[in-house]
Structures are given as structure tokens and as C-alpha cells.
C-alpha positions in Angstrom: 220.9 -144.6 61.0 218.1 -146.7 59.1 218.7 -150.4 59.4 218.1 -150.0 55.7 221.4 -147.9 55.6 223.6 -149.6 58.4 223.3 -152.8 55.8 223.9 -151.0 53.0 227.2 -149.4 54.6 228.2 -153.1 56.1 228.4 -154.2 52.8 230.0 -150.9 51.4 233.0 -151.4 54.1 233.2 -155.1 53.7 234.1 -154.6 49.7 236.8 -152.4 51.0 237.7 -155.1 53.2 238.3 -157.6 50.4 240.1 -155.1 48.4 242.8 -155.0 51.6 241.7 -150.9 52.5 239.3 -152.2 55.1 241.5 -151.3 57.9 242.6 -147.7 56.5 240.4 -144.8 56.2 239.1 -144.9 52.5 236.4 -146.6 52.9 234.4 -144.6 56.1 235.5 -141.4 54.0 234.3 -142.6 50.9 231.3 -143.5 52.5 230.8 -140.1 53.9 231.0 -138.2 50.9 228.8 -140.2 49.5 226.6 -139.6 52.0 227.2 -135.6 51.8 226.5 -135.5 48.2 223.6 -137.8 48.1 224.8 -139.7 45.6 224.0 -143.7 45.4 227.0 -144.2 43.4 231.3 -143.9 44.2 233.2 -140.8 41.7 236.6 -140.7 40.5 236.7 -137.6 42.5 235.1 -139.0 45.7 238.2 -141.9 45.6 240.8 -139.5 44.7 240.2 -137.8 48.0 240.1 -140.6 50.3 242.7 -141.5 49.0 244.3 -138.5 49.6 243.3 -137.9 53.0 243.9 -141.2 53.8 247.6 -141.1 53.1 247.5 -143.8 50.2 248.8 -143.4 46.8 247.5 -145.6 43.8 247.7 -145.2 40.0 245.3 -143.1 38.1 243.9 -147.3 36.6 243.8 -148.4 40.2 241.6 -145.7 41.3 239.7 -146.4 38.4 239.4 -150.4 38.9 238.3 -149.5 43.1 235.1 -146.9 41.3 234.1 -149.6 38.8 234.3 -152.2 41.7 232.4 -150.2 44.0 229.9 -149.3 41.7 229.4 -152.7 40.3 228.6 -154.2 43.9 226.7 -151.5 45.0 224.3 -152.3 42.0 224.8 -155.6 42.7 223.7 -155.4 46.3 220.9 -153.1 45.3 219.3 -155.4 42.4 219.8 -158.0 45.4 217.1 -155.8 47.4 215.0 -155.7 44.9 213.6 -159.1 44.6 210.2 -159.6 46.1 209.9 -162.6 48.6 206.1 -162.6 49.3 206.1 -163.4 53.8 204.3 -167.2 52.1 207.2 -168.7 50.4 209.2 -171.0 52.8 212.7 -170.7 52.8 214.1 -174.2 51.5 214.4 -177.4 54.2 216.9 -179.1 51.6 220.2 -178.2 50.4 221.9 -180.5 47.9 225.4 -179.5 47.0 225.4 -182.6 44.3 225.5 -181.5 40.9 223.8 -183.5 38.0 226.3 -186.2 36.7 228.1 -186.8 39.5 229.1 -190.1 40.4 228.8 -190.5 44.3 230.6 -194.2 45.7 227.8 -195.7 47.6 229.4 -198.8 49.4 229.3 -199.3 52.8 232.6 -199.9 54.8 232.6 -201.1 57.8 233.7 -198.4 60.6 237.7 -198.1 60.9 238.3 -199.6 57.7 240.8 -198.1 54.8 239.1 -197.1 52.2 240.5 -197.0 48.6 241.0 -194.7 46.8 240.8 -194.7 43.3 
């Protein structure tokens, strides 16, 4: 498997995993009729029998919801791939979480000492 494709089906089963199907079958069989029909993106169809096979029932809307979901990150993880990081741009030496406007209390207590809230 291309390391290109062992991410891409990482991702692939870790969607499933957030969904709560990462532990039954639909997502490996999903995955491998995608892979059969060469296809980059998840069917109606291709749900509907992993589904199937994999013992699980869901409404004609659910199965809908799980192939615009799939479809949606897959694009998403795709686009992702897509940007071009030239091998010259350092990655950044500074994160700051702080968010413009925010008020940050600055006073210095001395070690052990209760603050107060306000």
C-alpha cells in the first residue's frame, strides 16, 4: 500500500470512528469497494451494502447524511494535500493561543497565594 494511500484510508476509518461505526465493519468495506471501483468518492450504493453486510440498519436520510459526510471530508482531506509548502518555509517557533482583545491579568502573586477571582 502507498504511504500516499495508508493516510488517506487512516483518515477514511477515523471519520467512521467519529461517526461511532469505527469498530463495526462499514468502514474497511466501504473502503474496499471504493477501492474495487476506483472511485475517489463514497455512493449511496456503496453504503447501502456495508451496511448490509455489516449487519446495521439505518434510515434511507442516515445513509444519506454518512455519503455527504464522507464525501465532504474526503474533499476536505484532499484540498488539504493540495497546498504547496515549498521544503524553505519553516514551520512556525511561536504559537499564541491569545486572540486580539483579550484582556489577560498581569499581576504577580506571590507563590501559594489565593488569588481572586473576579
Amino acid at each position: 500500500m502507498s504511504p500516499m494511500l495508508h493516510e488517506t484510508r487512516r483518515r477514511f476509518m477515523g471519520h467512521f470512528a467519529s461517526i461511532g461505526l469505527g469498530t463495526t465493519l462499514v468502514p474497511g468495506v466501504l473502503w474496499a469497494r471504493m477501492q474495487d471501483a476506483g472511485s475517489q468518492t463514497v455512493t449511496l450504493a456503496m453504503v447501502a451494502e456495508a451496511l448490509q453486510l455489516s449487519g446495521i440498519d439505518l434510515s434511507e436520510e442516515d445513509r444519506k447524511v454518512m455519503v455527504e459526510s464522507a464525501n465532504r471530508n474526503l474533499a476536505q482531506y484532499q484540498e488539504l494535500r493540495s497546498l504547496d509548502i515549498p521544503n524553505d518555509v519553516s514551520p512556525p517557533f511561536h504559537f499564541s493561543p491569545m486572540v486580539p482583545g483579550l484582556k489577560v491579568d498581569k499581576t504577580r502573586y506571590p507563590s501559594g497565594s489565593a488569588r481572586r477571582l473576579r
